[in-house]
C-alpha positions as CSV (number, residue, x, y, z in Angstrom):
1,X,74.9,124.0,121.8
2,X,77.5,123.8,118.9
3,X,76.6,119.8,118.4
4,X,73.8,118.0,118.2
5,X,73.3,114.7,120.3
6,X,74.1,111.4,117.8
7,X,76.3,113.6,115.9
8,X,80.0,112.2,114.4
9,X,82.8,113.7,115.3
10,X,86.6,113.4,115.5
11,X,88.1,114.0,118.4
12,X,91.2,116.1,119.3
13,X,93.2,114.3,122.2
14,X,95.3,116.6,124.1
15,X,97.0,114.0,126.7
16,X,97.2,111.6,123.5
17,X,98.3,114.4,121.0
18,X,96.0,112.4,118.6
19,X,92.9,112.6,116.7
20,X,90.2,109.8,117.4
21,X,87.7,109.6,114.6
22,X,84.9,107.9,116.5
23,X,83.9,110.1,118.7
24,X,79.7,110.4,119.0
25,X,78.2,113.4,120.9
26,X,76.1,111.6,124.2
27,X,74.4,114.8,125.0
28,X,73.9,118.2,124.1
29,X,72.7,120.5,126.7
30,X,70.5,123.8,126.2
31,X,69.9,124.4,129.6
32,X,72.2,123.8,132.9
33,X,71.5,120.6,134.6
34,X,73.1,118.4,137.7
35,X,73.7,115.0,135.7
36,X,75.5,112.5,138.3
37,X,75.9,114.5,141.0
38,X,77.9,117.4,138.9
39,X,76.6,120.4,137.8
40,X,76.6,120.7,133.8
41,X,75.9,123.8,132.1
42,X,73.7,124.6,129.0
43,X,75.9,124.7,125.8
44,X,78.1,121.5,127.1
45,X,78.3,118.5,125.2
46,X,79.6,115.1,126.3
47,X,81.3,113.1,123.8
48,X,82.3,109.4,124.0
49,X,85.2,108.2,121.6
50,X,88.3,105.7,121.7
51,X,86.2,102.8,120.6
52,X,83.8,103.8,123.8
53,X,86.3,104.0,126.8
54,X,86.8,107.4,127.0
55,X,84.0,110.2,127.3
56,X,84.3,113.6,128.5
57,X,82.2,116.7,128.9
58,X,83.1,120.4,127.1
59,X,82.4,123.5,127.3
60,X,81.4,125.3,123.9
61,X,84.6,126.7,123.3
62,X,86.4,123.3,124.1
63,X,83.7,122.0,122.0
64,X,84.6,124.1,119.2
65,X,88.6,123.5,119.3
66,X,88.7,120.2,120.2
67,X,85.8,118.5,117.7
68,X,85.4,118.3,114.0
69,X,82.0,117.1,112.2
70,X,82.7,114.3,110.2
71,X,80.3,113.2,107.2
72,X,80.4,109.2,108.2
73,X,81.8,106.3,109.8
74,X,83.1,103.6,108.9
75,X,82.7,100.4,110.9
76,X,83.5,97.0,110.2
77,X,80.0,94.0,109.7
78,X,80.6,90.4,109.8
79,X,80.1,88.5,106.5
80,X,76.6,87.7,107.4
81,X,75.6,89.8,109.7
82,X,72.5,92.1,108.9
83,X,73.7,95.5,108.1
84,X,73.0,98.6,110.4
85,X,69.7,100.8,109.2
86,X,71.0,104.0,107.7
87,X,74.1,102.0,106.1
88,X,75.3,101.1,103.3
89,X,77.8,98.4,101.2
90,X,81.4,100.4,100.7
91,X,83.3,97.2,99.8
92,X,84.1,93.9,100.9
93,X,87.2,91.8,102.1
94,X,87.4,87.7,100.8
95,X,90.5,87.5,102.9
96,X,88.9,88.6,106.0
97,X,85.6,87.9,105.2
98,X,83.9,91.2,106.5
99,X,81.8,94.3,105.2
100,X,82.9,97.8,105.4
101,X,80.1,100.2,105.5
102,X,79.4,104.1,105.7
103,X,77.1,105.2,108.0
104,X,75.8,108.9,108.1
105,X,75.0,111.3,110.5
106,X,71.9,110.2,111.0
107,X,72.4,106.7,111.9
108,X,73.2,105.9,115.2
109,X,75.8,103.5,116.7
């Protein structure tokens, strides 16, 4: 398969004509499978994105065109809170009292 599963990626929207940048391959098949009733082939990846509405499965050519690796993410942690493992302290906002982080690849949301 072309992505791994847990992998960051952006995510080219065609109906939106938009990139979402949190997108997070669900599954990466190497063999062909029936998952929910449907048949899914080995190569396919499902990918969830748009703050975790909206997923869809790809073929490895979709895959390819419609996906981008990304190096991090960057999510938002309440003043407070205990910080994701695999993250770490980017900056900080008094006015809105949060903590922006970057998480790698490796960490998972």
């Amino acid at each position: 398969p072309p992505f791994w599963t847990g992998e960051f990626v952006k995510v080219w929207s065609v109906s939106k004509n938009r990139w979402f940048f949190d997108g997070v391959i669900e599954q990466s098949l190497d063999s062909d499978r029936v998952i929910e009733n449907q048949r899914v082939k080995a190569g396919m990846v499902k990918v969830r994105f748009g703050g975790g509405l909206s997923c869809k499965w790809l073929e490895p050519d979709e895959a390819l065109a419609t996906l981008s690796r990304v190096s991090h993410r960057w999510v938002s942690i309440g003043r407070g809170d205990q910080l994701p493992n695999r993250s770490v302290p980017a900056g900080d906002s008094s006015q809105l009292g949060e903590v922006v982080v970057a998480r790698t690849r490796q960490g998972l949301l």
